[in-house]
Backbone as JSON, one array per atom type, in Angstrom:
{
  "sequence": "XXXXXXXXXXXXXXXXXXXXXXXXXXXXXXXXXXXXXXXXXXXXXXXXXXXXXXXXXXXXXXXXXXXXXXXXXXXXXXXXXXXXXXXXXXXXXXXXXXXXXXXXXXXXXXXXXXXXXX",
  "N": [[1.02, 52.81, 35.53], [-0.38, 55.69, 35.49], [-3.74, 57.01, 36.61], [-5.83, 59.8, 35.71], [-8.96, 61.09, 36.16], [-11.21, 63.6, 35.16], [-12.15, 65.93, 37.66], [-15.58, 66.22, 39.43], [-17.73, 69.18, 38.61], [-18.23, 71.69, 40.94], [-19.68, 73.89, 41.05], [-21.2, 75.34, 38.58], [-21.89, 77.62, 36.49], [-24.19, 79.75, 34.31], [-24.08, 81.77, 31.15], [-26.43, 84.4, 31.14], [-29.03, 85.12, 28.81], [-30.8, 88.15, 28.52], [-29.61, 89.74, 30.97], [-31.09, 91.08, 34.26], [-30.19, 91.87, 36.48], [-27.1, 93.48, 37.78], [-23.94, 92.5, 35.76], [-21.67, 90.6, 34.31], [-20.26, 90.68, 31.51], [-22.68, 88.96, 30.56], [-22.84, 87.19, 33.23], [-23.86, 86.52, 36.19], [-24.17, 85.06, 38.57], [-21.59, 85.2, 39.73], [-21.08, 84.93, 42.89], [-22.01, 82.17, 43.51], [-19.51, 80.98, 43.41], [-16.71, 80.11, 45.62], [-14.5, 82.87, 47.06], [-12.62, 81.97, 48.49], [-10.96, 79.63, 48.2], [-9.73, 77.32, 46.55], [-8.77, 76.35, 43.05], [-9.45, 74.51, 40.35], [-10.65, 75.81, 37.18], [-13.36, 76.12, 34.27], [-13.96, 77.02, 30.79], [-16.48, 77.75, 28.68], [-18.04, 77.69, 25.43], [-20.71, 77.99, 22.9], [-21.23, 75.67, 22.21], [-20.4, 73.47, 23.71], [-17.68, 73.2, 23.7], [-14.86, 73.28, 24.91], [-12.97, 76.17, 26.05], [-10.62, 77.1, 27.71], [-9.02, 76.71, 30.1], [-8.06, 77.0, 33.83], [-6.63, 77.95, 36.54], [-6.34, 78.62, 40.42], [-5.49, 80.28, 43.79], [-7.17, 81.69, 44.82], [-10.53, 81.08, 44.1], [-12.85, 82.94, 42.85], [-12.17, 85.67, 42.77], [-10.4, 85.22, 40.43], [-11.29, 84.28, 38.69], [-13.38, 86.33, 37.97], [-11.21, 88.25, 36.97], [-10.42, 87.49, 34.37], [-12.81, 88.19, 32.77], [-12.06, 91.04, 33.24], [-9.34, 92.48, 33.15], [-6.55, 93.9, 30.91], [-4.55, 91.24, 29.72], [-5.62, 88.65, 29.62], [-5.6, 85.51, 28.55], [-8.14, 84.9, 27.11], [-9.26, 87.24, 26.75], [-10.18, 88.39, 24.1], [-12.15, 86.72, 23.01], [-14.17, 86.81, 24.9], [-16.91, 87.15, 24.65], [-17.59, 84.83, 24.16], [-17.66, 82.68, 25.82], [-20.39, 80.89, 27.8], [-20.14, 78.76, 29.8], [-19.01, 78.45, 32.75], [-17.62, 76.46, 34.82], [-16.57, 75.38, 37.82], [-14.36, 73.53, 39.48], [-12.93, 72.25, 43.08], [-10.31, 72.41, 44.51], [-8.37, 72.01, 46.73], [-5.06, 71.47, 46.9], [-2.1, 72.47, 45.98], [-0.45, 71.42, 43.93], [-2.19, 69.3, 42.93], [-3.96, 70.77, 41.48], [-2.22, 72.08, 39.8], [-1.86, 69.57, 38.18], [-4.28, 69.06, 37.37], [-5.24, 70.74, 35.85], [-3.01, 70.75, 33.28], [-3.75, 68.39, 32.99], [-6.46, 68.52, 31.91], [-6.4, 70.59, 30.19], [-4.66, 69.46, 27.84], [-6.38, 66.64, 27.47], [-8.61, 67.64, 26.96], [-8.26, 69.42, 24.59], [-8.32, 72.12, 25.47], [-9.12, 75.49, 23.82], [-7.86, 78.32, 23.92], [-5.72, 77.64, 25.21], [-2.46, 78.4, 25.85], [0.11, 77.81, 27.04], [1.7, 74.47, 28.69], [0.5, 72.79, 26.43], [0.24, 69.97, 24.74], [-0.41, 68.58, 22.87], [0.01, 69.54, 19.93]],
  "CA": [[0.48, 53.97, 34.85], [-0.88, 56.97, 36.73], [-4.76, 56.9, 35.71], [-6.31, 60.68, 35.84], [-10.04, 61.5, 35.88], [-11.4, 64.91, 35.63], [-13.23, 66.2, 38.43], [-16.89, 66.77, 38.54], [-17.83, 70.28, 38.67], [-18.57, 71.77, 42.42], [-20.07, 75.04, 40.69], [-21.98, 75.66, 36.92], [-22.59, 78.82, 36.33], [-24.45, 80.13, 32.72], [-24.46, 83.1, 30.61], [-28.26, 84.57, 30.84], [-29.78, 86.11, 27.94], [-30.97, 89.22, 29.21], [-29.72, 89.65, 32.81], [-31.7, 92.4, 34.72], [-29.05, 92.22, 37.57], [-25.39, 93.77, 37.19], [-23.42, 91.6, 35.31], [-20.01, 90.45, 33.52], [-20.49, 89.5, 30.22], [-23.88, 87.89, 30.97], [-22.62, 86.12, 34.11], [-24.61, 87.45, 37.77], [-24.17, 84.21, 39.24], [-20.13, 84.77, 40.59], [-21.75, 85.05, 44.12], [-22.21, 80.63, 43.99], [-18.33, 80.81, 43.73], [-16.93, 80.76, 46.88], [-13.78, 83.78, 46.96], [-11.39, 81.86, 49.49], [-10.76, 77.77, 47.94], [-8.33, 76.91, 45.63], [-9.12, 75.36, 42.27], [-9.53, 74.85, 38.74], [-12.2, 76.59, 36.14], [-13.13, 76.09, 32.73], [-14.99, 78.2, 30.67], [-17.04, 77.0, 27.64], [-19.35, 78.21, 24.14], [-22.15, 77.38, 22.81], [-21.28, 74.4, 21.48], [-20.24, 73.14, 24.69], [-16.54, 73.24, 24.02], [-13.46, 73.96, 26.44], [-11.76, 77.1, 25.54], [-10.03, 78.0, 28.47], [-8.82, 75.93, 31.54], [-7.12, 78.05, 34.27], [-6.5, 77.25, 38.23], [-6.4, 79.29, 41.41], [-5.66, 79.94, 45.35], [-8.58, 82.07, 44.89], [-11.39, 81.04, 42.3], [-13.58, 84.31, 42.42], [-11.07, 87.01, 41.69], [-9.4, 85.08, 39.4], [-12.22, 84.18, 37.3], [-13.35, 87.58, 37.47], [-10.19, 89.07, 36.18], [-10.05, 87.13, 32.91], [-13.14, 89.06, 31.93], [-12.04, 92.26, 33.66], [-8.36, 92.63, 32.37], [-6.26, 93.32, 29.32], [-3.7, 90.68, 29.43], [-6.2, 87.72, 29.65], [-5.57, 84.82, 26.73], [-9.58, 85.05, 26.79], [-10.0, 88.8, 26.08], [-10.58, 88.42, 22.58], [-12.98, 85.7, 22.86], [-14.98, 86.94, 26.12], [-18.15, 87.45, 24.7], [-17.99, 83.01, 23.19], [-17.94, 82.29, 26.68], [-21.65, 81.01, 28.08], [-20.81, 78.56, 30.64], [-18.0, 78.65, 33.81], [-17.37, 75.15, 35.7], [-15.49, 75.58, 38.67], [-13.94, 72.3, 40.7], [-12.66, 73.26, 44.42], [-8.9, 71.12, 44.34], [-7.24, 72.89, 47.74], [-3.94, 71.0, 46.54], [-1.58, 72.93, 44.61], [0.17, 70.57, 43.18], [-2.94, 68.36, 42.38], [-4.73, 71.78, 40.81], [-1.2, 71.98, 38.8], [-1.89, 68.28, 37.51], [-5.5, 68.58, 36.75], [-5.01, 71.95, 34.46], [-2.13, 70.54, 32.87], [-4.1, 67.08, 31.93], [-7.99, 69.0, 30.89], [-5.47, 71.29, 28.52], [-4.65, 68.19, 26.81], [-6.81, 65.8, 27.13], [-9.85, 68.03, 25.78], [-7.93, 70.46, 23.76], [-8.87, 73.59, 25.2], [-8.85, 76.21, 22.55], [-7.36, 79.24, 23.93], [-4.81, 77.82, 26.38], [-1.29, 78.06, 24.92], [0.88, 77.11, 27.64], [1.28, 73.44, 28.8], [-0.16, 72.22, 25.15], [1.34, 69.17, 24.23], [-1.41, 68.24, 21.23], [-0.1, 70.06, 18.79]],
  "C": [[-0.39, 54.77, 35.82], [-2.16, 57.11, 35.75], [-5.21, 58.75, 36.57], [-7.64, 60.99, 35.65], [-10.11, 63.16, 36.08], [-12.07, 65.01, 36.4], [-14.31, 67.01, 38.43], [-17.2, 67.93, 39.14], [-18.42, 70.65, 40.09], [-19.83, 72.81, 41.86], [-20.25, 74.83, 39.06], [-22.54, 77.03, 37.11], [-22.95, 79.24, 34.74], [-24.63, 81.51, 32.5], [-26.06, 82.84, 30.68], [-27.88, 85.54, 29.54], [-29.89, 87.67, 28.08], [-30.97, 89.88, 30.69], [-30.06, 90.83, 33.13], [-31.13, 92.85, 35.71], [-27.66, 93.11, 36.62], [-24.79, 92.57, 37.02], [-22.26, 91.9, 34.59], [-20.0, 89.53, 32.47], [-21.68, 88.34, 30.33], [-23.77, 87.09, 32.21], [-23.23, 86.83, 35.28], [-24.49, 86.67, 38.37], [-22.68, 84.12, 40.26], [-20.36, 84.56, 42.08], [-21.59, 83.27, 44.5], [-20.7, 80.32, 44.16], [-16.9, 81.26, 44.64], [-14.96, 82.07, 46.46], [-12.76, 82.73, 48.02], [-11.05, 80.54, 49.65], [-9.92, 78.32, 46.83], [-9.05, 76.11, 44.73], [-8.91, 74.99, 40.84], [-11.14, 74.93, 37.95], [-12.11, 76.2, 35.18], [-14.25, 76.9, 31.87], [-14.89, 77.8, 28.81], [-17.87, 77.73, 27.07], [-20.26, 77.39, 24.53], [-22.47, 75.97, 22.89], [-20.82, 73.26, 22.12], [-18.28, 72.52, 24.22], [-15.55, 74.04, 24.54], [-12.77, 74.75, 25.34], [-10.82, 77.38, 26.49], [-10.0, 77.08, 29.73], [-7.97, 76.79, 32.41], [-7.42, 77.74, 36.15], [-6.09, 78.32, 39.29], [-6.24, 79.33, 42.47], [-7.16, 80.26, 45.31], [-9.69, 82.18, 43.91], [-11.85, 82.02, 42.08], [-12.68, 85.12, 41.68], [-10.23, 86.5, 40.76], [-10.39, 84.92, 38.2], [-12.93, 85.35, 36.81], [-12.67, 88.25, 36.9], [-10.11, 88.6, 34.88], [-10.99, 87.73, 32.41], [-13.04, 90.78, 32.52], [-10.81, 93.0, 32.66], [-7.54, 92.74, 31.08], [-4.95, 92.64, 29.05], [-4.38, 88.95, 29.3], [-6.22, 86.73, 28.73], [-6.85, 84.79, 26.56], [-9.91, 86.51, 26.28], [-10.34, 89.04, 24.98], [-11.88, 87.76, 22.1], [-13.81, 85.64, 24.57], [-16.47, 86.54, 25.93], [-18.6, 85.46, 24.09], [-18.5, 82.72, 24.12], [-19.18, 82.18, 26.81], [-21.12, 80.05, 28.81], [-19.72, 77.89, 31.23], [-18.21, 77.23, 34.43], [-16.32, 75.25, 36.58], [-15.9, 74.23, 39.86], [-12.96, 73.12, 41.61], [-11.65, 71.98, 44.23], [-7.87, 72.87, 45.27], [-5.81, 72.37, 47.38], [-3.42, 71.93, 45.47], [-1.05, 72.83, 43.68], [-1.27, 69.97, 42.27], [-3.79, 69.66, 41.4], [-3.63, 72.0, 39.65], [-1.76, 70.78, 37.7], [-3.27, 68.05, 36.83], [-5.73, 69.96, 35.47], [-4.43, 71.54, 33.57], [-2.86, 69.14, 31.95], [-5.58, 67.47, 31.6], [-7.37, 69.6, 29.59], [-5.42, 70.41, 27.65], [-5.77, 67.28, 26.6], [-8.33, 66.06, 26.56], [-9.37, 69.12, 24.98], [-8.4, 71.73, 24.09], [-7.96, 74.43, 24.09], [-7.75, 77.01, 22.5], [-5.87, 79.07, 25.28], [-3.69, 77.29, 25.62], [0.02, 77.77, 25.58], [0.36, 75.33, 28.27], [0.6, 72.76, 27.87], [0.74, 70.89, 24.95], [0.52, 68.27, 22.92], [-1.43, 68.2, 19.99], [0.69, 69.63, 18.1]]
}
């Protein structure tokens, strides 16, 4: 049996309250996430559950585009978001395999490919 752990977060970033910087949906922190690694993100409420798992060559602009864009399965549910976890997985295969088993094995909410839960 092939045993899978998730990996522990490289990067935490939180919605602020009232951010006095420029910001994206409460977030000013994209700056700690570096623009040129490969990985997988997840992006979490209040209530500290996974809505949204999603993987990358490049983590910045990709995690920026889900609240920039309007094709995003998050655009509806931007503003739930409060708090980004990004693991650095240069493998693209192994960034395949670790999206594929957080989807499932914590139910994110809003991710509707790769589901097998339901």
């Amino acid at each position: 049996m092939i045993n899978i752990t998730i990996p522990t977060p490289d990067v935490t970033i939180l919605k602020q309250d009232n951010p006095q910087l420029s910001h994206i949906y409460g977030f000013t922190d994209f700056h700690l996430i570096s623009r040129e690694v490969g990985g997988i993100f997840m992006f979490y409420n209040a209530k500290d559950e996974l809505l949204f798992v999603g993987k990358a060559r490049k983590l910045r602009p990709r995690i920026k585009k889900h609240f920039e864009d309007t094709v995003s399965p998050i655009k509806e549910h931007r503003e739930e978001v409060t708090k980004i976890e990004v693991c650095v997985v240069e493998d693209a295969v192994h960034r395949e395999i670790y999206e594929t088993y957080i989807i499932n094995a914590l139910q994110a909410k809003y991710n509707v490919d790769k589901v097998f839960y339901k």
